[in-house]
N, C-alpha and C positions, 0 to 999 in steps of 0.2 A: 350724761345720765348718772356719774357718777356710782353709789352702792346701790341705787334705788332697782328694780326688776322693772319696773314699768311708771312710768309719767304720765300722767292724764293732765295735759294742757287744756285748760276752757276761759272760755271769753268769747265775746260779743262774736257775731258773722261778721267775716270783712274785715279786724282789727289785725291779722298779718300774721296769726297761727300757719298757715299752709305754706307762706313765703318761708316762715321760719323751720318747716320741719322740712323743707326743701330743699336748705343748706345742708342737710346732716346726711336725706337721701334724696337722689334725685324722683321727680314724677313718675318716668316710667322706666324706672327699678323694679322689678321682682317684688321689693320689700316694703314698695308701696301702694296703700290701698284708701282709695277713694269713693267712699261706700255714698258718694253722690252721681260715680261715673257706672255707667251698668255693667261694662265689662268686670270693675270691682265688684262689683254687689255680687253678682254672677259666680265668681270665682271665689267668694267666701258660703256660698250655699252650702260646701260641705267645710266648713273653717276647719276641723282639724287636718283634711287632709291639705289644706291648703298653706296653712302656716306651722305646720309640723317640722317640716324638714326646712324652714327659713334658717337664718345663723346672720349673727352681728342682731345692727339695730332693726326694727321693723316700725313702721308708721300706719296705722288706721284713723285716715281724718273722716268727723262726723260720725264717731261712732255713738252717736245718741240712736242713731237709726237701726240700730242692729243691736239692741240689748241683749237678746238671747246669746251672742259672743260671749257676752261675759264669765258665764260657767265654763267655757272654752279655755277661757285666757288663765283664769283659775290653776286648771289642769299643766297648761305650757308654761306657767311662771314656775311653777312648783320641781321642774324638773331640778335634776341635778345630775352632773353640771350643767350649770343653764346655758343653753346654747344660743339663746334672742333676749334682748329686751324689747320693750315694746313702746311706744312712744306714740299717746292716743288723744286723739283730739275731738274737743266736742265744744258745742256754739251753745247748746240748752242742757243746764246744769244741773237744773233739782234731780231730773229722773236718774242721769246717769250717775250722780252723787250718792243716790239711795242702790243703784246695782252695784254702784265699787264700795261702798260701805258693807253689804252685803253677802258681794261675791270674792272681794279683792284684797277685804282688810290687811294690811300688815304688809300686801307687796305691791303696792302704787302709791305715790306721792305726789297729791298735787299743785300744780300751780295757777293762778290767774292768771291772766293777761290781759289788757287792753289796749285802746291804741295808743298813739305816741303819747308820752308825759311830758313836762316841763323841762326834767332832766336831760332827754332827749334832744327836744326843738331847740333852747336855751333859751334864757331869759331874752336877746333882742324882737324873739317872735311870740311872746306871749300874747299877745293881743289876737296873731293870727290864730294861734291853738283856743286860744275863748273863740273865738267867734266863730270859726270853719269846726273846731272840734278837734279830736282825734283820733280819727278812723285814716289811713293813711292816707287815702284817692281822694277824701277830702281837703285834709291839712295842703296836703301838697297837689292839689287843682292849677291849672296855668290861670284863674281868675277865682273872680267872689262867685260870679255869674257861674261858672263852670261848676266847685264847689258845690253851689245850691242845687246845681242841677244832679249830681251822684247821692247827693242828701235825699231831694224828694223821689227819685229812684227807688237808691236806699230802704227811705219808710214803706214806699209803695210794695218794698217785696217783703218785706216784715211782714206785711198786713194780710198780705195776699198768699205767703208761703209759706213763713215761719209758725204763725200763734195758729192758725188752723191746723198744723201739723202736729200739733200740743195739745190739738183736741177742742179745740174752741169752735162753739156750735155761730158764732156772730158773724157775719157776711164781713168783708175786708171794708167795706165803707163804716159799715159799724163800729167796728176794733180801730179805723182813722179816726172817729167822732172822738170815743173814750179816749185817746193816747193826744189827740189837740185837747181833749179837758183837764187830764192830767198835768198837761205844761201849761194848760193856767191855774194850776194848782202851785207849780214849780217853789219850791219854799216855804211850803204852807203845811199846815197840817189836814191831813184827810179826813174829808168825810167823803164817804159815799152815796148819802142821798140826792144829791144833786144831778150827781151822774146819773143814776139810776132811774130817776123820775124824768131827765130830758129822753134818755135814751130806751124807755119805756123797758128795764127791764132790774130782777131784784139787785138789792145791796151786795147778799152774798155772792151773785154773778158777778156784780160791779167787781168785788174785792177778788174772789179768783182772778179773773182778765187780768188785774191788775201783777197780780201775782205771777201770772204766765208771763207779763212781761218784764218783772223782775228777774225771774228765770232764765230769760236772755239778753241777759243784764241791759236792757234799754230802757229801767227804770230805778232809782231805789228808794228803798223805805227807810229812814233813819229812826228809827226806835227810841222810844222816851223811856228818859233817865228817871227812876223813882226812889228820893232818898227820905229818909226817915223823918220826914218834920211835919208841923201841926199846920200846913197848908195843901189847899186844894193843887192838883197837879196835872199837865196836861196828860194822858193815856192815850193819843191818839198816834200812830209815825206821823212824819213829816217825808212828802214826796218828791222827788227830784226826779227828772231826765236825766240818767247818767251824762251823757254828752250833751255839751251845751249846742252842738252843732246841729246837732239833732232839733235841741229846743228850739233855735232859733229860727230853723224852717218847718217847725210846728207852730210857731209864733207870727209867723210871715215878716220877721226881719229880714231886711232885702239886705245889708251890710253895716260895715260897721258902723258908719255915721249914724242908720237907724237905732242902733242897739244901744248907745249912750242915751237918745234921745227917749230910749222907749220905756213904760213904769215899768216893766219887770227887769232893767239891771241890775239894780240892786239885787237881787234876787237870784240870777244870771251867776253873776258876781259871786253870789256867796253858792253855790253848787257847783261853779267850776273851783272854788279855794278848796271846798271839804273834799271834792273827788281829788283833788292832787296831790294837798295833803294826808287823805285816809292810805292813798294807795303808794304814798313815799313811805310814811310814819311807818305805816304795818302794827298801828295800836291791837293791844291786846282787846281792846271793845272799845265801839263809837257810837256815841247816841246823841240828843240834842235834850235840853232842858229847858221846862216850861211849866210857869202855874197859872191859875185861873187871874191872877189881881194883875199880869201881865210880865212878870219878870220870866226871861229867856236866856238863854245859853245858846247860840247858833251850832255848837258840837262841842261835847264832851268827852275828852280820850282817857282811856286807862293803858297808861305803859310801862312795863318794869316798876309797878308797884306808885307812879304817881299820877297826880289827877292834873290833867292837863286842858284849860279851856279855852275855847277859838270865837270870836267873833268876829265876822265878815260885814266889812265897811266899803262901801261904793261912796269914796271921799276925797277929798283933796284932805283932810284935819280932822282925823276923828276926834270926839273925847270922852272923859269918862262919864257915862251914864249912871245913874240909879239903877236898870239893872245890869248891870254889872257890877255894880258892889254888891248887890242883893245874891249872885249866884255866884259871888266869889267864896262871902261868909255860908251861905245854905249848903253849899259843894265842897267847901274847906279845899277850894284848890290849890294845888304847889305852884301855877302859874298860869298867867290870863294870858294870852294873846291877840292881841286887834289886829285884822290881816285885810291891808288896805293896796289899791294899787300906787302907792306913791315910791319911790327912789329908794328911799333911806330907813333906817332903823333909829327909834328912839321912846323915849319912857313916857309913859302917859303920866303914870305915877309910879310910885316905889315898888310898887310889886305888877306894873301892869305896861307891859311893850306894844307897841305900835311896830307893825314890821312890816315889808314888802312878802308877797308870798314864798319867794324863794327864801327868804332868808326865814320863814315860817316851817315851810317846809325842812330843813337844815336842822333848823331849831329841836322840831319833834321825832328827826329821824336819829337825832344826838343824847332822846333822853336816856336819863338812868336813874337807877333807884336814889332813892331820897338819902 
């Protein structure tokens, strides 16, 4: 916990927050509360008296559900000398970001989390982390079979527990429709009329849902880059499945052999590169770039003051394209990157690298000012 009064850990449900605050204190400690178990819920009806007289660390997982706390916690951080930190877990982020911006400024820091990374599993299992994902129970399933089976699970209680919980008025078959149209979206840039008109309801509903499921990170928008020149430009994000595992049993990829063979690899591919690298790099802002006559940037990083460009290649031999020279000169970037699943590392051309994803990842976790 280091100087910080209180931690607000968030990320996905299921990605290994509660494993993790369970090292620090056990389940059924005094100091820990599980405002999904009743007895917890129960016991925080009156929260001050209840966490008043705690001392050391204190853990409340899923405190999205209990926002009225927050005034609470306000009060017991402020103490002096402080007698608890508090170390707070939450799976749905927008709300409880707007009550600790709110209630809590200046004394909670927080972190993301997700499931396992690259860094983590190592490079020999990368293939398993693309295709199963990285949610723990998946990556690490005794089969593919099994895996798929925690996956459709998984979505099924998303749909059934989570977005209705966030106030979504759509029956759980509905919100499955929209989140399978999404992941044939995967890569693409959003529109929501499509959705909207199979699913007989408006745009702006469309783009809320969609948004609530951003919220619990099971989806993201990558935001287009808009730089000052006399062309047309795309304005729209670009949507991804955070988890490819997720996408895959949204896609009805039965395994891996399917997933090479299926059109959205490529695609696959390049949303498992930008999620690995966004969330190694820790860029200052990531966006993607694109204009009307067709020149693209798969993701655009700002880090420590330089402009850093990624392009995701499902190749044995990329090369250099037209756009990429086009959004090298229009970006004025300090460096291109092609992030291909091949071995080795090597120059496309003098200012432009071919790398494997780790050693992409490395790359951009290493930049510095220019």
């Amino acid at each position: 916990m280091g100087e910080s009064k209180a931690i607000l850990l968030v990320g996905p449900r299921q990605c290994g927050k509660t494993t993790l605050a369970r090292e620090f204190v056990p389940a059924d400690a005094t100091n820990y509360f599980d405002l999904e178990d009743p007895a917890s819920a129960a016991a925080l009806e009156q929260p001050m008296l209840a966490l008043a007289g705690l001392r050391g660390l204190v853990v409340i997982d899923e405190i999205q559900r209990r926002p009225e706390l927050f005034p609470v916690l306000r009060v017991l951080l402020d103490r002096t000398p402080l007698p608890a930190q508090f170390l707070l877990l939450c799976s749905a982020a927008p709300e409880v970001i707007r009550h600790t911006s709110e209630s809590l400024a200046g004394r909670v820091a927080r972190i993301v989390m997700a499931g396992f990374d690259l860094a983590e599993v190592g490079n020999s299992a990368r293939d398993q982390l693309w295709f199963r994902g990285g949610f723990p129970l998946a990556f690490t399933a005794a089969s593919d079979d099994a895996s798929a089976h925690w996956r459709r699970d998984f979505i099924q209680t998303v749909a059934e527990r989570d977005v209705p919980a966030l106030g979504a008025a759509l029956p759980p078959t509905t919100i499955l429709r929209l989140w399978t149209m999404i992941a044939q979206y995967h890569g693409q840039t959003w529109n929501a009329s499509e959705p909207a008109r199979s699913l007989g309801i408006s745009q702006t509903s469309v783009s809320r849902y969609l948004n609530t499921l951003d919220g619990i990170f099971m989806t993201r928008q990558l935001q287009p880059w808009h730089e000052n020149l006399p062309k047309r430009q795309i304005k729209s994000p670009k949507v991804y499945i955070r988890d490819t595992g997720l996408l895959h049993q949204l896609l009805g990829i039965a395994s891996p052999g399917a997933l090479v063979s299926h059109p959205k690899v490529g695609a696959s591919w390049e949303g498992f590169a930008i999620d690995q690298i966004v969330r190694a790099g820790r860029p200052d802002g990531a966006y993607f770039w694109a204009t009307q006559n067709g020149a693209e940037l798969d993701l655009l990083m700002f880090k420590n003051g330089r402009r850093i460009g990624v392009e995701c290649k499902y190749m044995d031999a990329p090369t250099v394209t037209a756009s990429m020279r086009i959004a090298q000169n229009d970006l004025n970037l300090d460096e291109l990157i092609v992030v291909y699943p091949g071995a080795r590392s090597y120059l496309l051309a003098d200012d432009i690298a071919c790398m494997p994803l780790t050693a992409a990842i490395d790359k951009v976790s290493r930049a510095k000012s220019s």
